[in-house]
N, C-alpha and C positions, 0 to 999 in steps of 0.2 A: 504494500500500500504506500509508504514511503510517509511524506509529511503532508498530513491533510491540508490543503489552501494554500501551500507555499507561495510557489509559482504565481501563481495568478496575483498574492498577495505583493508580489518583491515586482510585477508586471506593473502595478497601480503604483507605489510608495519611490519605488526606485528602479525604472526602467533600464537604466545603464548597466547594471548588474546582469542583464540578460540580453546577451550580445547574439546575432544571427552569424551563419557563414552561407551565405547564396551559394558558392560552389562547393559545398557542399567536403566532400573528401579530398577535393585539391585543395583545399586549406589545409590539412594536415598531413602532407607530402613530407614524408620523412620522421613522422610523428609513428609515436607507438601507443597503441590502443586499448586498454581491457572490454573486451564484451562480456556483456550478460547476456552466457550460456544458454541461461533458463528460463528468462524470459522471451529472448530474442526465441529458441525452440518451440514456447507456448504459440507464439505469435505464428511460426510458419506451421504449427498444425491444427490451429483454426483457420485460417485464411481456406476462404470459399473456393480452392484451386482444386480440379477432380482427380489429382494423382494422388496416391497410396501415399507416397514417399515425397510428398509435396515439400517433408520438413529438409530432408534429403537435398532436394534440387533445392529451394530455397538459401540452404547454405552455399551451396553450390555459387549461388549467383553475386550472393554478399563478399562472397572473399575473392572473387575473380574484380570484384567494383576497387575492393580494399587494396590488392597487388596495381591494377593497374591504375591507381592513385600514390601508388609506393611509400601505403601504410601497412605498416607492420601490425599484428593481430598477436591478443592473447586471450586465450576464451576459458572465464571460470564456471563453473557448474555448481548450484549447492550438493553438500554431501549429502549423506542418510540421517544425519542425524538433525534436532532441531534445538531450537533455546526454548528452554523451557518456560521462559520470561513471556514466552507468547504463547502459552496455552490458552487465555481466556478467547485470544485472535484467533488459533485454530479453530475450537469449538466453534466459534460465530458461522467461521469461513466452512465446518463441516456443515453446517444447522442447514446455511443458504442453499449448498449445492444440492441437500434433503428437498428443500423447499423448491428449488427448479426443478427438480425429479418428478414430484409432484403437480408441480402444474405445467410440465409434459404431458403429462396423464391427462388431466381437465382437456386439451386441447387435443389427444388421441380419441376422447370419447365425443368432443362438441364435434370432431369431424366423421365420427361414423354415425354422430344423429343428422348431420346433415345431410350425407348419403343417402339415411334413409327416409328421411324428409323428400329429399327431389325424386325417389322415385316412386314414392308414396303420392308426390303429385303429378307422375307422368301415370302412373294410375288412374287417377283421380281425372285426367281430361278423355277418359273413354265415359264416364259415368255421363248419365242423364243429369237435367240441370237442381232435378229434385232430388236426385241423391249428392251431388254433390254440397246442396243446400247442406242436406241432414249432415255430410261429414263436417262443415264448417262450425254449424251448430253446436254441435258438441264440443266443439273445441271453442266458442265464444261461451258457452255454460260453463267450462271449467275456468278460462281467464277472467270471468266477473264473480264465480262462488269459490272459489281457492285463495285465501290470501295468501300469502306468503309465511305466516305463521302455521298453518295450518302443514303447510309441505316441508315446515323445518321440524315441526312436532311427530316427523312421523319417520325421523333417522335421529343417531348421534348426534348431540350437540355439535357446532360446524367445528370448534376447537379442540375440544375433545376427541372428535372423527379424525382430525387434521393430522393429531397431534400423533395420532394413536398408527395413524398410517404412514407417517413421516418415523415414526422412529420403528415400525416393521418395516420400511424400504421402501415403501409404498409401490405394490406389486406390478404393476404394470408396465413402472418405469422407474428401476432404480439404476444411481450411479453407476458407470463403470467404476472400477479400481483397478490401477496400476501394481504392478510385482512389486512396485515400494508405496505403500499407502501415503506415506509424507507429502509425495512427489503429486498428488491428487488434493490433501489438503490446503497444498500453500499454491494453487491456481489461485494468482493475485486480482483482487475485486477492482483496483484500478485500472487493469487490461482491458475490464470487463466494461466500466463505466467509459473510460475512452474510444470501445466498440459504439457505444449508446450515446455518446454526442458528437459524432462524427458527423458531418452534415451532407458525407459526399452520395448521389443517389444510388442506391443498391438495390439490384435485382438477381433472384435468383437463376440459379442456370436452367438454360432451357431444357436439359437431362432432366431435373429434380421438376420443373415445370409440368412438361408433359406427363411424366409419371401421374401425378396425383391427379392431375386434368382427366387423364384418362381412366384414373380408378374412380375419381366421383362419377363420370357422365355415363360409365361402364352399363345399358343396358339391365334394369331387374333381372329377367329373364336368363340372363347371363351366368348368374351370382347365385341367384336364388329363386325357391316357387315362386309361382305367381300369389298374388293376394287377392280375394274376393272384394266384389264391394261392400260387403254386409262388414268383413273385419275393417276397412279402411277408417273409419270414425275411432275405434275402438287404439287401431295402433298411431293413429295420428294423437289420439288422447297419450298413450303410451309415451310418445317421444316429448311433447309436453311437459310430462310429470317429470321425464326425466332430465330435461332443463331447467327447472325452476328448481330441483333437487341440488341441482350443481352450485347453484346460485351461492348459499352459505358458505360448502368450500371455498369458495373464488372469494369470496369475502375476509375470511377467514385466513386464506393464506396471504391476503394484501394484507392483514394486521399482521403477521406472523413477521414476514419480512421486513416491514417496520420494525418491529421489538428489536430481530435481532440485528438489524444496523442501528440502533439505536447510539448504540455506545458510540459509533465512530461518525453518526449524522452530524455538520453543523447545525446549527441554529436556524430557524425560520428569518432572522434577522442578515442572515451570512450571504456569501457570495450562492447564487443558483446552480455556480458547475459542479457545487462537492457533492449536492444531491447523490444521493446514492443509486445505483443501476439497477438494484434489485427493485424498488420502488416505480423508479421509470417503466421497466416490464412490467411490475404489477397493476400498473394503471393501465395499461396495451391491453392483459388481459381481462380487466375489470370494463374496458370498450367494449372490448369482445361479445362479453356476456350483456351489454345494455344492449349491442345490437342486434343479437339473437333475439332477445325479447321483442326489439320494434319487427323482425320478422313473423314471428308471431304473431302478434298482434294486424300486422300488415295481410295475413293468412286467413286468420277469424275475420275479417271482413270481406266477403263474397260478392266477388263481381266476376258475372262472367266475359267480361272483356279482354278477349285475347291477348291487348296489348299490354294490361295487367298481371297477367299469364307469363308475359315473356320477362318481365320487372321483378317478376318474383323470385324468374330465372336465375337471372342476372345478378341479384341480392344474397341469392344463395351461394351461387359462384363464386364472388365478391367475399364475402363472409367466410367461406370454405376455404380461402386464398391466404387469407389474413391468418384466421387460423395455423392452416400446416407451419405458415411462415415463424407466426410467433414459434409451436411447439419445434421447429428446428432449430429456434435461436434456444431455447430450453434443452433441447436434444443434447446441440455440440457443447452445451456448459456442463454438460453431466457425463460427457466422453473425453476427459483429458490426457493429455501427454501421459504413455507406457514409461516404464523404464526402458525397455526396446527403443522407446522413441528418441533418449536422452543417449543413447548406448550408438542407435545407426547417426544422431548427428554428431557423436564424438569420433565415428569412425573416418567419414567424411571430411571434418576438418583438420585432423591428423595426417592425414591422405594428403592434404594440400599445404602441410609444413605447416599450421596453428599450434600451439604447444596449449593443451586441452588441461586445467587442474581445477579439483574440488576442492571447497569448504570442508573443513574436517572441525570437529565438536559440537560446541554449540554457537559457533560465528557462523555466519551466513555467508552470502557469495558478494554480496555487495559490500560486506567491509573487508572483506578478504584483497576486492578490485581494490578498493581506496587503499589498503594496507600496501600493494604495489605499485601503485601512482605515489604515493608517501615518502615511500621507499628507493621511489627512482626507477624503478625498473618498468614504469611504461608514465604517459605525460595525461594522458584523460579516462576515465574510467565512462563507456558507452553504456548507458542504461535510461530507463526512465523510472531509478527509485530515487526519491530522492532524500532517502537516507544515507547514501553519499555525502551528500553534502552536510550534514551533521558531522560524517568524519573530518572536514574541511577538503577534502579532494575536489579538485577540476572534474567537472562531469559534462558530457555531448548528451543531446536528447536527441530524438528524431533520426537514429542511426540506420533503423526498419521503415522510416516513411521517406521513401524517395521521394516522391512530390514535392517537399516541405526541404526547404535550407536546416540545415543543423543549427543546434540552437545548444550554446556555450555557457555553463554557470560555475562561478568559483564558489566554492562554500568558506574560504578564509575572508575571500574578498566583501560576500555580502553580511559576515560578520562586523566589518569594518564600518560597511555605508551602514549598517544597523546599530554601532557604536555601543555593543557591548563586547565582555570580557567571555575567556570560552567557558565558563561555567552558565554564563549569562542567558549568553546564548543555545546552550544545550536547554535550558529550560523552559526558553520563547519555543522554541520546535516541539518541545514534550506537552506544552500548553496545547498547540492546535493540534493534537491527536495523533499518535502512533500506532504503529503494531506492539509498542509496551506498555504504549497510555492512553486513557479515555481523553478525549475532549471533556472539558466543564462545559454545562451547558451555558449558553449565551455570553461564554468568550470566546470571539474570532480573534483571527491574525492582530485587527487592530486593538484590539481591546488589549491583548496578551501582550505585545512588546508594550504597551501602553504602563499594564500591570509591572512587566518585568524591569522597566525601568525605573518605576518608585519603588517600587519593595527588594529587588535584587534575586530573589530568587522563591521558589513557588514555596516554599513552606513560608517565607514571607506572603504571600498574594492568600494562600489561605487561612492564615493571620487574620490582614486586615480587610479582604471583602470580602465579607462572612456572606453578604447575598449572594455568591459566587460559590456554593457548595458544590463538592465534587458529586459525580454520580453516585458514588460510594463512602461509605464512611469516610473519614479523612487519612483516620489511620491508613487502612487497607490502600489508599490514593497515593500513600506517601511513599508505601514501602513498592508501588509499582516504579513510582517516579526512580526509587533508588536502585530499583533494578534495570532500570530502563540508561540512566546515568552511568553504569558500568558498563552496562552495553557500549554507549558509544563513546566511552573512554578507554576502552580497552580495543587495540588492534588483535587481531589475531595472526599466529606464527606463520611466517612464510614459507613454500615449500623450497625443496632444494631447489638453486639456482637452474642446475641443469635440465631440473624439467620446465622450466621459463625458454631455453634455449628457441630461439627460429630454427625452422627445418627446413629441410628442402621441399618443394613442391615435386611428390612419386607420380609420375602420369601414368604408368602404367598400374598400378594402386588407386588411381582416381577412375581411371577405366574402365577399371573391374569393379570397382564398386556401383558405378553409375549404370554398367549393364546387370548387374546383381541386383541391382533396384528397378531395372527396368525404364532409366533416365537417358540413354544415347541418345535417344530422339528429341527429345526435347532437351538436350543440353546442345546438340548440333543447330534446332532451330535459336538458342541465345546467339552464338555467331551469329547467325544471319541478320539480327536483331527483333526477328519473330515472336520470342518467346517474351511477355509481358505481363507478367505477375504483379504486375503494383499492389494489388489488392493484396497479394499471402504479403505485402512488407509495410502495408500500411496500417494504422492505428486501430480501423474498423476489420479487424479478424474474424470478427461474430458474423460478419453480413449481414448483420440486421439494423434496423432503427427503430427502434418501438414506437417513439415517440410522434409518428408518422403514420402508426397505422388508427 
């Protein structure tokens, strides 16, 4: 997650601090590099690209850009192991991906009621206009004598239901897990949120397109018996009951989601980007289910006007489109990076002379980079956490979005234009929210260095603005703070030089890997300049926008 509101915060107060490079990697000709291994890996195996081994060529393409810019690459990977200092962050980051599991589900089930919606009304235009009457009928008798009380009195409370199916897996669609489970827990929520405010237009591929086009429009007949017209009232009631059923879950898990980003939500008062992504989706889905309803209701009013007929169509379509879309952006967040995945992209950049090392204990990979830029052995550390910059290391953002000039931050530097001391400063950052600390509600970025500069340090700020309670006791607040403070005072050891060493780039080892993955072809279309991946190296990896549909 890195530092809730930094950025944007140091964008407003002090722009100078955040320097661009238009050309991008020819500004750092002769510069050496740390990547984030595991980020940058997240990123090429979400990217909307249809090859297996998309993470593969991906790499592929990055360090062919990085050689012939005549920058030198070091690429670290977290280990297996994790800080225990973020167990409260894990659990959160487990709860969420529970919580997209499940409303996967919600959107595998609204899309086989629609299914049988549309051919329950390509049924329905063989009937006489008096049977069709009667089918409609019945279903405007249940939307005026049903309230909604009535249909939640007759399951599981929607939290208790929720709660009870989130922590059995919730059967229908539960998470993958990787051979290392850690490597599934710490899928970073800000990857996720910068999928979800990405503004560029996305569409799905015309493969995953047609598929689902062709499995809604699939002829009854096809699939299944036919239906009488005597049972058509009865299952059109049927599918009904079982939308307005839905209805509480859906409810239910937009609270849910809420809670558990709570700890790390700004303020209603804060900047609109820290919004969380879980929330954003949960509103897409919460569309979802109001527009089902105006279908409905669009349905119980009977006109036999064809051109009505064809609106309805269309509405369905519409509705069914939206759906698969959201449950595939739920899908890929519940399918992450293998170990296999982290193992074929260390093979790869080995193959092309990167010198590949892991985090080992409880330090992470990103102070492990800063601990090598520190140290001299590489000049910028490539990521977008910016808990880098808490170590004070030089850090590049935008290394994976070609599109976009690189974009340059010191963390010594913006200490300086912030004119505190570095204990000062570790504590203004521990303020606006980490992976080891809550946000206090209703202090943002400016409130915090506001704080940190009259009281000097947060066991001072919860001192004296006592209307300023932590989420938590104070105590329990204090002794995270303290853990949180060790964290980024403490470097972790470096490996042997020798495995830092540059290699040579093996072509006949990159050759065999790339037809071992089934990539010739599409690495000979990159020569040509064919081959155009923007999307696996840009910010939006999810392909989706919710907030759009």
């Amino acid at each position: 997650m890195g530092v809730l509101g930094l950025v944007p915060f140091l964008q407003k107060i002090c722009p100078q601090v955040v320097q661009t490079l238009p050309n991008r990697l020819r500004h750092l000709s002769g510069k050496t590099i740390v990547l984030d291994g595991t980020l940058i890996t997240q990123r090429l195996h979400f990217a909307p690209a249809p090859h297996r081994y998309r993470h593969v060529l991906g790499w592929y393409r990055l360090v062919r850009e990085l050689r012939n810019s005549e920058v030198r690459a070091i690429c670290v990977f977290d280990g297996k192991e994790r800080s225990g200092a973020k167990r409260l962050e894990i659990e959160r980051r487990r709860h969420i991906r529970k919580i997209d599991a499940a409303r996967a589900s919600v959107e595998v089930d609204r899309f086989q009621r629609l299914k049988k919606l549309k051919r329950l009304l390509n049924a329905c235009r063989g009937l006489e206009a008096a049977q069709r009457e009667q089918a409609t009928s019945t279903l405007r008798r249940l939307i005026a004598e049903i309230p909604d009380s009535a249909i939640a009195s007759s399951v599981v409370p929607p939290s208790q239901a929720v709660s009870s199916d989130i922590s059995s897996g919730w059967p229908l669609r539960s998470p993958a897990t990787s051979q290392e489970g850690s490597l599934y827990e710490f899928l970073e929520d800000r990857h996720i949120e910068e999928a979800l405010n990405d503004q560029a237009s996305v569409t799905s591929s015309n493969a995953q397109a047609d598929a689902w086009l062709k499995d809604f429009l699939m002829p009854a007949e096809q699939t299944e018996p036919s239906i009488s017209s005597e049972a058509i009232p009865d299952a059109l009631a049927a599918l009904y009951l079982d939308y307005r059923r839905s209805i509480p879950t859906v409810q239910s898990l937009m609270s849910m989601a809420s809670n558990a980003t709570a700890a790390h939500t700004p303020s209603a008062t804060t900047d609109v980007t820290e919004v969380s992504s879980e929330y954003a989706m949960s509103k897409s889905q919460h569309q979802l289910m109001l527009d089902e309803g105006k279908v409905w209701l669009d349905l119980a009013d009977f006109n036999p006007d064809p051109r009505e007929e064809g609106m309805n169509d269309q509405n369905l379509i519409s509705l069914a489109e939206r759906s698969q879309f959201v449950s595939q952006s739920y899908e890929r967040r519940c399918n992450p990076p293998t170990a296999e995945t982290y193992k074929e992209s260390q093979l790869i950049l080995r193959a092309m002379g990167v010198p590949c090392v892991e985090s080992s204990g409880p330090y992470e990979a990103e102070a492990l980079a800063s601990s090598l830029v520190i140290h001299g052995y590489a000049d910028y550390v490539a990521t977008e956490d910016t808990d880098v910059l808490v170590y004070e290391a030089p850090m590049i953002r935008n290394i994976t979005s070609r599109k976009d000039p690189l974009v340059l931050l010191s963390g010594s530097e913006i200490r300086s234009v912030l004119h505190l001391d570095r204990s000062s400063y570790i504590d203004f950052v521990l303020l606006l929210g980490t992976d080891f600390s809550q946000r206090i509600k209703n202090v943002g970025p400016h409130r915090a260095l506001k704080f940190i500069r009259q009281h000097g340090s947060i066991e001072g700020v919860i001192e004296h603005e006592k209307q300023f309670p932590p989420r938590v006791a104070p105590q329990a607040y204090l002794q995270q703070v303290q853990v949180a403070r060790l964290a980024f005072t403490t470097l972790p050891p470096l490996p042997d030089p020798e495995e830092l060493r540059q290699k040579e780039w093996d072509n006949a080892q990159v050759r065999s890997l790339l037809e071992r993955f089934g990539l010739l072809r599409a690495t000979a279309a990159y020569f040509l300049d064919d081959w155009d991946y923007q999307e696996a190296l840009a910010g939006n990896y999810f392909n989706d926008k919710p907030s759009s549909l």
